[in-house]
N, C-alpha and C positions, 0 to 999 in steps of 0.2 A: 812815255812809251810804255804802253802793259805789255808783259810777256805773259802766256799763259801756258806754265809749264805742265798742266795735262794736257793739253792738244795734241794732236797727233802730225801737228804742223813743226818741224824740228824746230827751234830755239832761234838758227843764224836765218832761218826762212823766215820767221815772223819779224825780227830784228830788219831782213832787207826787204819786205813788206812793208814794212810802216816806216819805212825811210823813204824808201821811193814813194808812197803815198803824199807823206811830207813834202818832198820836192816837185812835184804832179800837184801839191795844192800851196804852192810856189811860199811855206814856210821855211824851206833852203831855195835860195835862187842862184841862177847857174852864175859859178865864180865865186861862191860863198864855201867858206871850209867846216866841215861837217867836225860833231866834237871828236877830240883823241879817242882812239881806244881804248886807251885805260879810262880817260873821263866820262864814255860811254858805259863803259862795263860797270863802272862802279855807278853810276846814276842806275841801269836798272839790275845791277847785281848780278852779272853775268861775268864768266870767266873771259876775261881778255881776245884767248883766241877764238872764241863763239863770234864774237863783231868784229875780228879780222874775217873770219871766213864770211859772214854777212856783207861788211866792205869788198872783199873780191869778188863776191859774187854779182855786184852792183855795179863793178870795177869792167867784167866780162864783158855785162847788158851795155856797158856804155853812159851809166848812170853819173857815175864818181869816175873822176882819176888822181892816184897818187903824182903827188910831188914830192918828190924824193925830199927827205930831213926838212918839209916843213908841213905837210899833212894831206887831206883826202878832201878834194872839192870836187864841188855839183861841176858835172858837164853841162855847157849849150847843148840845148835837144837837139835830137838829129833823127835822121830818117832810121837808121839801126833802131835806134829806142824805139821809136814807134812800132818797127816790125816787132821787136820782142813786147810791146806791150798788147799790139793785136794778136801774138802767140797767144800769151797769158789768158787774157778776157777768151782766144777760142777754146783754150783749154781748159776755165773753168764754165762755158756754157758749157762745152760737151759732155763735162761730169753731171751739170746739172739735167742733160738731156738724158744719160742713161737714168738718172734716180728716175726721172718722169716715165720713162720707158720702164722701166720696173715695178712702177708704181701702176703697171698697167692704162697710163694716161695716151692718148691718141695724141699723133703729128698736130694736129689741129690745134689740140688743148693747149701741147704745149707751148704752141707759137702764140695762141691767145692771153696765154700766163703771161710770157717772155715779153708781149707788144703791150699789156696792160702795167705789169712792171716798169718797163720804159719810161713809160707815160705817165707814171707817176714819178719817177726819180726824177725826171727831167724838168717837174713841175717844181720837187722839195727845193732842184737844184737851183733854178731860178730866185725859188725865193733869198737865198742866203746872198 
């Protein structure tokens, strides 16, 4: 896991980013226990309660759930998760539509951008 602690993305947000990525590219599968807190914090050097509040955050979405005195595993997907993960993906198009919009780029452009982007991840994606 890289942190990158100039980002303007806080620390436990990059932490429950690249965890749920993790498990969304099924290196945790649902019913696997994700590591301790402390054995997370010390692997990428982060204060303990920074990946507690990254686990509850996770914990909210429906990602992870605690088990009480024995640890924090992957949820079965469920339809919650998917709605907060179509939040997510619309909330960062719509950042990327205002940069477009400011960028003085046309509705047109940008759905040209966004349809040839597509078209290409979906290609890289196949191949792997």
């Amino acid at each position: 896991m890289l942190i990158d602690p100039k980002s303007s993305t806080p620390i436990f947000r990059q932490i429950a980013d690249q965890l749920r990525q993790a498990i969304d590219s099924k290196v945790y599968k649902p019913g696997e226990m994700l590591p301790s807190l402390r054995a997370m914090a010390i692997d990428i050097n982060v204060n303990p309660n920074t990946v507690q509040r990254a686990y509850e955050a996770l914990e909210r979405e429906g990602v992870v759930e605690t088990r009480r005195g024995v640890g924090i595993f992957v949820t079965a997907v469920n339809r919650n998760r998917l709605n907060a993960a179509e939040q997510r993906l619309s909330q960062q198009f719509a950042g990327a539509i205002r940069q477009g919009v400011k960028a003085s780029l046309t509705p047109d452009t940008i759905r040209s951008v966004f349809e040839d982007a597509l078209r290409q991840t979906l290609v890289e994606v196949k191949k792997c």
